[in-house]
C-alpha positions, 0 to 999 in steps of 0.5 A, a space after each residue: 500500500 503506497 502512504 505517507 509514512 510520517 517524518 519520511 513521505 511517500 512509501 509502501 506502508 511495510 517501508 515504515 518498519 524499516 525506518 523507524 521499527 515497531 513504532 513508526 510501523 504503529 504509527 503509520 497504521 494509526 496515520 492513515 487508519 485513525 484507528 486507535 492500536 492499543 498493543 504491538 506483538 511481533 511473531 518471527 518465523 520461529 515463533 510463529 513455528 513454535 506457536 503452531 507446534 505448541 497447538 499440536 498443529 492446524 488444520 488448512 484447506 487449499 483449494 487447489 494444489 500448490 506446488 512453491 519450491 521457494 516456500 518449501 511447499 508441496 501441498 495437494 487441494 484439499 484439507 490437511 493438518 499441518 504442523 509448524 513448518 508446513 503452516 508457515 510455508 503454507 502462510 508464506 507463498 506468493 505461488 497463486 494468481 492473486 500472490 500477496 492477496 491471495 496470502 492474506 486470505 491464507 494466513 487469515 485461514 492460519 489465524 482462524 484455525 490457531 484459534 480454533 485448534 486453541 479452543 477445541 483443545 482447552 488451551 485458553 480455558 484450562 489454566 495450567 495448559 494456558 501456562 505451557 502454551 505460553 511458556 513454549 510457544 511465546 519465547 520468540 515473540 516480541 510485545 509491547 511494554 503494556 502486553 505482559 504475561 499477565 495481561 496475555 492471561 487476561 486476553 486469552 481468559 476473556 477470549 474463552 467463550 469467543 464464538 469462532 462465527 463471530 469472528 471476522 476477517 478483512 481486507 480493505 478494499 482496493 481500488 487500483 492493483 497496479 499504481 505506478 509510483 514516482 521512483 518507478 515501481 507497483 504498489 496498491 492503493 485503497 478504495 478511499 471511501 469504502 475504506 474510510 467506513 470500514 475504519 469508522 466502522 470499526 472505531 465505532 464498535 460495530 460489527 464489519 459483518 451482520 451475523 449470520 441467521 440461523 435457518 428456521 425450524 420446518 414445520 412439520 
């Protein structure tokens, strides 16, 4: 996404964390999204490894078979359970006609099944394995000041009931795949309007999604 990075002008919005680290990445987020960011966690490639073995793996679905000798990744459509290597390779590929949006919804997919796999297994909700889970799985992971174990424990304590179908994710929506910047290279630009009341939306509350009715009862 091309944006004005503050105190360093027009770049792609990943230029951010290259210029100033996690807080002009933070800052730049807020900059053009007014949305308020209220904790910073950062996940490398061996925590995000070690996350997903802690759940004792994911499940994934692929649509179609990949095959991305870049990524590590031979994997035929359909669904698999995956263990950290695999998810990350799964989570990294460019190797689909829609590359970096297509692995968005890929590691959205990864998102939702770690909090599922969380879930089923009582990992938020039984004190002692919470304790493991965050003693083997967050040793790679870097947070902000305010995010302590202690507050992790209250995050992961509230988000025990959470119905996964009330969970949504997105994508801001785009209006041109291919801007031509001044130095000469693409980068995206958003749909400014609809983008505008996806962030309002959000700072006001409200669901990005109606939830889903469920289906009357036939009468018989």
């Amino acid at each position: 996404l091309w944006v004005d990075i503050p105190g360093e002008g027009d770049d792609k919005i990943n230029a951010a964390y290259a210029y100033g680290g996690p807080q002009l990445a933070v800052q730049t987020v807020e900059s053009v999204t007014d949305v308020r960011i209220d904790h910073y966690v950062e996940v490398d490639f061996t925590g995000f490894v070690e996350v997903v073995d802690a759940l004792e793996g994911i499940d994934v679905c692929l649509p179609e078979a990949i095959n991305d000798p870049k990524a590590h990744l031979d994997m035929q459509a359909g669904t698999h359970r995956v263990d950290g290597a695999e998810a990350l390779a799964f989570a990294r590929t460019r190797a689909t006609p829609r590359g970096d949006l297509d692995r968005i919804d890929r590691q959205q997919q990864v998102l939702s099944a770690m909090l599922d796999r969380a879930m089923s297994t009582e990992t938020l909700s039984d004190p002692r394995k919470l304790t493991a889970f965050l003693d083997s799985a967050l040793t790679s992971v870097t947070v902000d000041e305010g995010l302590d174990t202690s507050t992790i424990n209250d995050l992961a304590y509230q988000m025990r009931d959470v119905d996964l179908g009330n969970v949504t994710f997105a994508q801001v929506p785009i209006a041109d795949m291919e801007h031509w910047t001044p130095r000469g290279d693409v980068a995206l630009l958003w749909d400014e309007p609809a983008a505008r009341e996806m962030f309002a939306t959000i700072n006001a509350d409200r669901p990005l999604s109606e939830p889903e009715e469920e289906p009357e009862a036939a009468e018989e």
